[in-house]
Legacy VTK file of the C-alpha trace (Angstrom):
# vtk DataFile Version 3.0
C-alpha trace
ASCII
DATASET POLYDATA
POINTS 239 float
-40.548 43.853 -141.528
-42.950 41.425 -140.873
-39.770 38.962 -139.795
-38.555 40.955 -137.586
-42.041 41.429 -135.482
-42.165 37.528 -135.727
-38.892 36.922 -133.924
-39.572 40.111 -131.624
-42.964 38.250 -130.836
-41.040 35.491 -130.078
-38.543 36.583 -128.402
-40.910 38.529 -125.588
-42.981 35.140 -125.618
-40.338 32.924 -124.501
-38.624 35.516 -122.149
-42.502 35.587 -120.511
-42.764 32.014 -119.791
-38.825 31.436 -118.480
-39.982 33.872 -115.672
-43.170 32.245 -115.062
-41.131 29.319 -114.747
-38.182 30.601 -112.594
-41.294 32.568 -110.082
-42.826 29.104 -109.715
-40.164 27.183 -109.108
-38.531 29.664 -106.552
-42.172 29.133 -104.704
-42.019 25.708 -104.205
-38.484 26.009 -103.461
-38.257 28.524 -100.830
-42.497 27.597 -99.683
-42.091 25.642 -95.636
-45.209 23.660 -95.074
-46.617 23.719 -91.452
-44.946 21.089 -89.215
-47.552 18.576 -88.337
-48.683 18.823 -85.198
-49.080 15.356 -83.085
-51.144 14.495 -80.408
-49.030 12.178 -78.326
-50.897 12.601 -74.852
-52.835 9.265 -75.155
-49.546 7.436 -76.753
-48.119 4.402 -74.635
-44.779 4.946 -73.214
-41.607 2.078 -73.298
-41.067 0.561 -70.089
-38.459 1.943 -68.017
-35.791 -0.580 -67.115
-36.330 -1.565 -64.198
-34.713 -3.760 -61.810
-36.882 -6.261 -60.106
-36.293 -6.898 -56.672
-34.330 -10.104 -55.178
-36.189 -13.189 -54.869
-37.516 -12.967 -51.210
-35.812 -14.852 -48.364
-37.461 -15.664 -45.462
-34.815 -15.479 -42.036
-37.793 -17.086 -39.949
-36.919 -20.989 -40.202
-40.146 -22.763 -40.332
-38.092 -26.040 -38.665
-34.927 -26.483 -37.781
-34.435 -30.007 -39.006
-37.532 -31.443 -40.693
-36.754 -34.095 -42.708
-37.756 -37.262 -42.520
-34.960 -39.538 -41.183
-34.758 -42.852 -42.260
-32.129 -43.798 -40.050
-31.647 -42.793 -35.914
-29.737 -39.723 -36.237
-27.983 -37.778 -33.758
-30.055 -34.335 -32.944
-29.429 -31.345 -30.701
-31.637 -29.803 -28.833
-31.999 -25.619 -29.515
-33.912 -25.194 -26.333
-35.253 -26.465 -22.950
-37.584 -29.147 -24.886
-40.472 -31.394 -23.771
-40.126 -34.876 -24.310
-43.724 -36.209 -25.056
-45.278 -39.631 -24.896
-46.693 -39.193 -28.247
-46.740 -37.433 -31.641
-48.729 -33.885 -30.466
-49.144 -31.626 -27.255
-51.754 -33.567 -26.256
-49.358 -36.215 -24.899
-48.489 -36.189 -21.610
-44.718 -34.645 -20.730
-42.512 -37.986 -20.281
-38.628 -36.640 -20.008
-36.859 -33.024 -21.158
-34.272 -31.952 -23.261
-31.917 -28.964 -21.725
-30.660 -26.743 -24.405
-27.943 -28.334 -26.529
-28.010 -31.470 -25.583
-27.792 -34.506 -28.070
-30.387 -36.944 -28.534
-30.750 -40.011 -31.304
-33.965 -39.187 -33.524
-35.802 -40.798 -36.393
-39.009 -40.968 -38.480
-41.432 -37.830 -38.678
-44.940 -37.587 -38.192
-46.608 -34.768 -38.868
-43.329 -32.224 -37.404
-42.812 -34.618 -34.471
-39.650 -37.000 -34.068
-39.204 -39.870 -32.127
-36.409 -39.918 -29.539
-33.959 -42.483 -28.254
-31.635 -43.099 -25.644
-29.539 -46.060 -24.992
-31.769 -47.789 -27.514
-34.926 -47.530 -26.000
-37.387 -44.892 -26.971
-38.124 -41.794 -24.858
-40.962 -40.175 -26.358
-41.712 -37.795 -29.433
-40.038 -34.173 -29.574
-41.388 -31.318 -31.956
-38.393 -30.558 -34.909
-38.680 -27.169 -34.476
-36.406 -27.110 -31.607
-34.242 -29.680 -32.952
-31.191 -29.488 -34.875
-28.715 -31.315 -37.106
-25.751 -28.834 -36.014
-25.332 -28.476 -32.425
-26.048 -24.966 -30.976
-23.676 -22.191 -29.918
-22.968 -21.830 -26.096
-25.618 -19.251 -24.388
-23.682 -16.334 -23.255
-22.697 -15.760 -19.529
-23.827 -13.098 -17.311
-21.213 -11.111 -15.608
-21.058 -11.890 -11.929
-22.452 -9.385 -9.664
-20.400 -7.320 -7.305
-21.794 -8.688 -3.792
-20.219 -10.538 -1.057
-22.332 -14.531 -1.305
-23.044 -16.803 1.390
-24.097 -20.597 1.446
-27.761 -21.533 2.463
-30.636 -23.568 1.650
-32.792 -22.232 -1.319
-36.298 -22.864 -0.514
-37.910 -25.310 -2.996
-39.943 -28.258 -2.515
-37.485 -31.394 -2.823
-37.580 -34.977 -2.714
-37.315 -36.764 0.922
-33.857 -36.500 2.018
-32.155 -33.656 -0.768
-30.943 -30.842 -0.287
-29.932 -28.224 -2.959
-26.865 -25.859 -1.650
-26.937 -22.770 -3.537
-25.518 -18.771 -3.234
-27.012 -15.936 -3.049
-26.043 -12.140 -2.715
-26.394 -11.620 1.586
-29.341 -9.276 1.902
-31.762 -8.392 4.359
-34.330 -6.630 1.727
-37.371 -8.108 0.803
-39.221 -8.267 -2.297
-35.474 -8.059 -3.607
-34.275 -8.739 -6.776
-31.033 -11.416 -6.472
-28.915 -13.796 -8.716
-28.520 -17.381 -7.478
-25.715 -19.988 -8.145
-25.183 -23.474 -8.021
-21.415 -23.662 -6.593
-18.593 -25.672 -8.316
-21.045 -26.812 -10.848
-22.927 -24.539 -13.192
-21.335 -22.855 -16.167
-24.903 -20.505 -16.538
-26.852 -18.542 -14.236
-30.333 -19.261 -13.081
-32.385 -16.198 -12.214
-35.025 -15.229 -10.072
-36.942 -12.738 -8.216
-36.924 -13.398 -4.481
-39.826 -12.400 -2.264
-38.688 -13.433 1.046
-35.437 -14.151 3.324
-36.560 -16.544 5.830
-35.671 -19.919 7.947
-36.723 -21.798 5.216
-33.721 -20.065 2.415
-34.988 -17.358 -0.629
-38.164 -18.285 -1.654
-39.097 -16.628 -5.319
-42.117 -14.977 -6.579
-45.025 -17.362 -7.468
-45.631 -15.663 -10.529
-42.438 -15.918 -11.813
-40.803 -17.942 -14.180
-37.825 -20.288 -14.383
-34.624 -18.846 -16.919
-32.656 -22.045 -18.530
-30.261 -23.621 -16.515
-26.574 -24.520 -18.537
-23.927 -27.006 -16.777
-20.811 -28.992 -17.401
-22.331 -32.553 -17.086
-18.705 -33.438 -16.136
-19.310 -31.955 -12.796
-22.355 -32.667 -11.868
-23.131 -36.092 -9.895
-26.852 -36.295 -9.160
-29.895 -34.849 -10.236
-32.935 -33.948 -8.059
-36.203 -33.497 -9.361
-37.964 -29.757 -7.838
-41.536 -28.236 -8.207
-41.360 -24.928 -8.544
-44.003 -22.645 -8.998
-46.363 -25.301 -10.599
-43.867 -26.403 -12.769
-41.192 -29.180 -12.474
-38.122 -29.709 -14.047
-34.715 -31.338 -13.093
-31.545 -30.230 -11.295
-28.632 -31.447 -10.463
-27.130 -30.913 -7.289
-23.234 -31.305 -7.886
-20.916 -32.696 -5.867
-21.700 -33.097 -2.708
LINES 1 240
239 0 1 2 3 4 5 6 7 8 9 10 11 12 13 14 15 16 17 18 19 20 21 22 23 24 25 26 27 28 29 30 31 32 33 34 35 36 37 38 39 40 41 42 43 44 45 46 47 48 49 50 51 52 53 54 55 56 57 58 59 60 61 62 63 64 65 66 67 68 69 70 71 72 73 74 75 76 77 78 79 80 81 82 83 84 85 86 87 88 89 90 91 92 93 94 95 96 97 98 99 100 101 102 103 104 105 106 107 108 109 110 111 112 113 114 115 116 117 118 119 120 121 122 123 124 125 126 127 128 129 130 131 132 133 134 135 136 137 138 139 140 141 142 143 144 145 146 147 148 149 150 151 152 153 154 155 156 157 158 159 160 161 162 163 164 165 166 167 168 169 170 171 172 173 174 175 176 177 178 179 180 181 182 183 184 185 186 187 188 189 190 191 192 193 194 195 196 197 198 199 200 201 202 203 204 205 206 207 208 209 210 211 212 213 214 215 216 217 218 219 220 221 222 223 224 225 226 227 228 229 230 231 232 233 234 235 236 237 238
């Protein structure tokens, strides 16, 4: 008798702590801990990939040929250009340069070249208006739709010149008109006219001269005008 309530005793003992066992376990097993929660307001974010722009290019040429030439090279003008006595604007004018015209250069002081022709130097030109590859032709204006007739344009020449030009036939003044150099002048030369008088067209005094483009093979002599304060060279064509 007292066997049996042993093993009973037993029994119920080890049947009590199997279920502690099996309640415990199952706890942990089926027990889901809190997710963490993290602050990540203050964190430092990765760098987006980002593409960095091109290196910058300028389209503004600071010169269009300075170098330093050793040797006389030949140069084109890229506008209507004063030749100077010396290195600087302070120099007197000496000669001009018409746009695209080609001129033997060397040296370089500080931006300025010094020209030659036949040899013998001219003067000193700036390089910004001076170029290694000659320049594209300037485009041509359309000619106007008016009838033209021949007469005396009224300038200020040397003793003894004349300088034959055309000009729309008009009787308005303070007109605006368009006048030509016949048979020698592939550009136009523009300006506004005040006056139609015995003298020829005579243009505004506040005005200013556009550039003037020829075929040098058709042109014979050059006169020098003043014009408005300023002087520059023409040629006269074949006369």
């Amino acid at each position: 008798m007292r066997v049996l309530f042993i093993l009973l005793l037993a029994t119920l003992t080890s049947t009590s702590l199997t279920s502690c066992s099996l309640l415990n376990g199952g706890e942990r097993a089926n027990r889901t801990d809190p997710a963490q929660t993290i602050d990540n307001s203050d964190a430092e974010l990765p760098p987006e990939n980002i593409e960095q722009p091109a290196e910058y290019e300028s389209t503004e040429s600071i010169g269009q040929q300075d170098v330093e030439l050793a040797e006389r090279t030949t140069l084109y003008s890229t506008a209507s250009l004063n030749v100077r006595s010396g290195p600087g604007t302070v120099y007197p004018v000496v000669a001009g340069l018409s746009y695209g015209d080609s001129i033997e250069a060397s040296g370089l002081d500080d931006g300025w070249y010094e020209l030659f022709s036949d040899g013998q130097s001219i003067g000193f030109a700036h390089s910004n208006y001076l170029s290694a590859e000659k320049p594209a032709p300037l485009p041509r204006d359309a000619l106007p739709s008016a009838s033209f007739e021949t007469g005396l344009f009224g300038v200020s020449l040397p003793a003894g010149s004349s300088l034959v030009v055309s000009s729309p036939l008009t009787e308005t003044a303070d007109a605006r008109e368009t006048y030509r150099v016949p048979m020698a002048y592939e550009e136009i030369r523009g300006f506004y006219v005040r006056e139609l008088s015995a003298l020829g067209w005579k243009p505004f005094e506040s005005e200013t001269e556009t550039t003037l483009n020829y075929r040098k093979g058709d042109l014979a002599i050059s006169v020098v005008v003043d014009m408005n304060g300023q002087r520059f060279t023409l040629s006269g064509g074949q006369r």
